[in-house]
C-alpha positions in Angstrom: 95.9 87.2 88.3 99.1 87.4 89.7 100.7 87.8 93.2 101.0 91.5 93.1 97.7 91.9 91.5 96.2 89.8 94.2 97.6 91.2 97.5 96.4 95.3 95.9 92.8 93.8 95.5 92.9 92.2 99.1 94.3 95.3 100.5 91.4 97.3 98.5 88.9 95.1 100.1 90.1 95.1 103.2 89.9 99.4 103.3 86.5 98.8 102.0 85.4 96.7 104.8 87.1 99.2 107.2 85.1 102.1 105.9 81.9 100.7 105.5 81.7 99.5 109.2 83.1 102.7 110.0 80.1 104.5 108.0 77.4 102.3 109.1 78.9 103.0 113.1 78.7 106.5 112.1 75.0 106.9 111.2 74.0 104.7 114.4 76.2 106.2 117.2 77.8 109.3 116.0 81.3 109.8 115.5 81.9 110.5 119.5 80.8 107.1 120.4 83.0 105.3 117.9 86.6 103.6 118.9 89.3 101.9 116.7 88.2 99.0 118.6 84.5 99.0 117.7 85.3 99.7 114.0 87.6 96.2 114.4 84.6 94.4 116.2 82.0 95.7 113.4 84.3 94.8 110.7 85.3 91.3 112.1 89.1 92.3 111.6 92.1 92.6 114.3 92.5 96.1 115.8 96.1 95.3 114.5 94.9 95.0 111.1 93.0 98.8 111.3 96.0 100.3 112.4 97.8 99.0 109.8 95.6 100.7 107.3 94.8 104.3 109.1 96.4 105.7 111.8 93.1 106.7 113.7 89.3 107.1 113.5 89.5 110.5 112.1 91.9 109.1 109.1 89.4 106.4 108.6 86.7 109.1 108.4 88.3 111.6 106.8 89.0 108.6 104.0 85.1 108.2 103.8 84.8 111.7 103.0 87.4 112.2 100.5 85.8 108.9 98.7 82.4 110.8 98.7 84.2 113.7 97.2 86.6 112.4 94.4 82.9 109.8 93.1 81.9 113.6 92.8 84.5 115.3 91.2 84.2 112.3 88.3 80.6 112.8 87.5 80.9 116.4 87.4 84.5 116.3 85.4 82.5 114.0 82.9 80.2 117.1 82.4 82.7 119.5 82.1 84.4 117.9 79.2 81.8 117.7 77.4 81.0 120.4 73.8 78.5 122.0 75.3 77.3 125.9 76.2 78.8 126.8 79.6 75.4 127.6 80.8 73.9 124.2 79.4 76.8 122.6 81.8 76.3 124.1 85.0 72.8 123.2 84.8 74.3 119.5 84.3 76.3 119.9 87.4 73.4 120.8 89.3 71.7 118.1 88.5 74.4 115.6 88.5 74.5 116.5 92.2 70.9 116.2 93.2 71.4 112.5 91.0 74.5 111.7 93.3 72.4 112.6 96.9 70.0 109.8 95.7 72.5 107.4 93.7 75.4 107.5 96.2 73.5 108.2 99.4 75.5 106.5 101.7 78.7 109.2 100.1 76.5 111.8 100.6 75.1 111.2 104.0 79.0 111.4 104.9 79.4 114.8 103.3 76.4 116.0 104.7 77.2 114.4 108.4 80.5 116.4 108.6 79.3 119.5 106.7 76.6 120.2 108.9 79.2 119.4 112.3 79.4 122.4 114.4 82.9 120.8 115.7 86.2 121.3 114.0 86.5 117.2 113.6 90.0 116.7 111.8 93.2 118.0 112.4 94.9 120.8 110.1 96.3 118.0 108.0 93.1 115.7 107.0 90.9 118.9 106.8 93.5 120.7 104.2 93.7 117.2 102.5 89.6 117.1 102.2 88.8 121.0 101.4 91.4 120.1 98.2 89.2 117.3 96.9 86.2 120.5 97.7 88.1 122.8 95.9 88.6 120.4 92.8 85.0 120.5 92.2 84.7 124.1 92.9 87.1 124.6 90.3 85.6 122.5 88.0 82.2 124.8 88.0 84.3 127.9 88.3 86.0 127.2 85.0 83.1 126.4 83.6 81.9 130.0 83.8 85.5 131.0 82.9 84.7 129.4 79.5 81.0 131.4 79.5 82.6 134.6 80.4 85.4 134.0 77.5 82.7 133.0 75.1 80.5 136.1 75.4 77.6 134.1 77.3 78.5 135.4 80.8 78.9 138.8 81.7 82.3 139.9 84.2 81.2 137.7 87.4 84.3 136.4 89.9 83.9 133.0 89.4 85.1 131.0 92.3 82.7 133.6 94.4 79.6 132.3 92.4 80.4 128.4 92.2 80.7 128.6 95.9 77.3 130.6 96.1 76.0 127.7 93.5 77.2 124.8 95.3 75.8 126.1 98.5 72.7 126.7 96.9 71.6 123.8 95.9 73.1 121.2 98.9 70.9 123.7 100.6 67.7 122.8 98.5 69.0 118.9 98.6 68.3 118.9 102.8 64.5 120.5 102.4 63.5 117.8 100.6 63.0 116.5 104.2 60.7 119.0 104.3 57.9 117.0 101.3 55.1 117.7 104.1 55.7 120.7 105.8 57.1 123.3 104.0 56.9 122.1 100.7 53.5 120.2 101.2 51.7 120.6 97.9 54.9 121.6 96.3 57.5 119.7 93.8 60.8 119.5 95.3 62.5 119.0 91.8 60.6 121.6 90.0 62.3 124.2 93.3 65.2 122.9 92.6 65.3 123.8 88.6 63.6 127.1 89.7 66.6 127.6 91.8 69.1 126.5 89.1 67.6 129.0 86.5 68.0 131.6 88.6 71.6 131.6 89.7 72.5 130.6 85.8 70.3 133.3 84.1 71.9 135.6 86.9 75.3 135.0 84.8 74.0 135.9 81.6 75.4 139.2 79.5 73.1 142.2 79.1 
């Protein structure tokens, strides 16, 4: 490995360390409660040696986020490549979802953390920089029923409307899983889930 090759891997590692004490601060405080300073102290680095990465906490977390977002966007870009029925796809992309809430847990806890915020968290220019890596996998599942609509499998649907309504959807149904022994006591969380799935893609189907 040479020199150049050397100093990018220790600046990769040295953003990961950042982010994961800033993610594991997150889930124990709350984002309030958390200072460049404590992010240093958790990370055992120099507050210098933050600051040299981001420019503040909401960079660091808006960084989190977007890393959350484009592990997404692959999984679900993997799906949409693929030579398949638009309809067989978007029910991939659902699933590929509920996979990624269990598989990358610690991404999703993020998204969820700041989706469910009530506060406007980031300025203008981190929370235009995140809703693009959001609206990259919106328009992943919205071309996806571009191609069903252009095949004769979909009827005329506006398709941005209904991946937003699909996405929605099922993050919804991913949060009442909480809900095993209340709510869904007696009830299969996965099976809801499907039921849910089928629905919204046999709502796209042509008469």
């Amino acid at each position: 490995m040479g020199v150049k090759e050397r100093r990018a891997l220790e600046k990769e590692l040295r953003r990961k360390q950042i982010l994961d004490a800033a993610r594991k601060l997150l889930f124990q405080t709350g984002m309030k409660a958390i200072s460049i300073n404590k992010i240093a102290a958790e990370a055992e680095l120099g507050v210098g040696t933050i600051y040299f990465y981001y420019k503040n906490k909401e960079e660091i977390f808006a960084a989190l986020q977007e890393e959350g977002l484009k592990l997404l966007f692959k999984e679900i870009e993997k799906i949409y490549k693929e030579k398949k029925p638009a309809d067989e796809k978007i029910r991939e992309m659902g699933f590929i979802y509920l996979e990624f809430t269990t598989e990358k847990k610690d991404y999703f806890d993020i998204i969820s953390y700041f989706l469910s915020s009530s506060e406007v968290i980031f300025p203008p220019n981190l929370k235009a920089q995140i809703d693009l890596s959001g609206n990259k996998i919106i328009s992943l599942i919205s071309s996806t029923v571009d191609e069903g609509i252009k095949d004769g499998l979909f009827k005329h649907v506006d398709s941005r409307r209904f991946s937003i309504m699909f996405w929605g959807t099922i993050h919804g149904l991913v949060q009442f899983r909480k809900l095993k022994n209340t709510i869904l006591h007696g009830d299969n969380h996965k099976e809801i889930y499907q039921y849910a799935i089928d629905g919204l893609v046999d709502g796209l189907y042509s008469k």
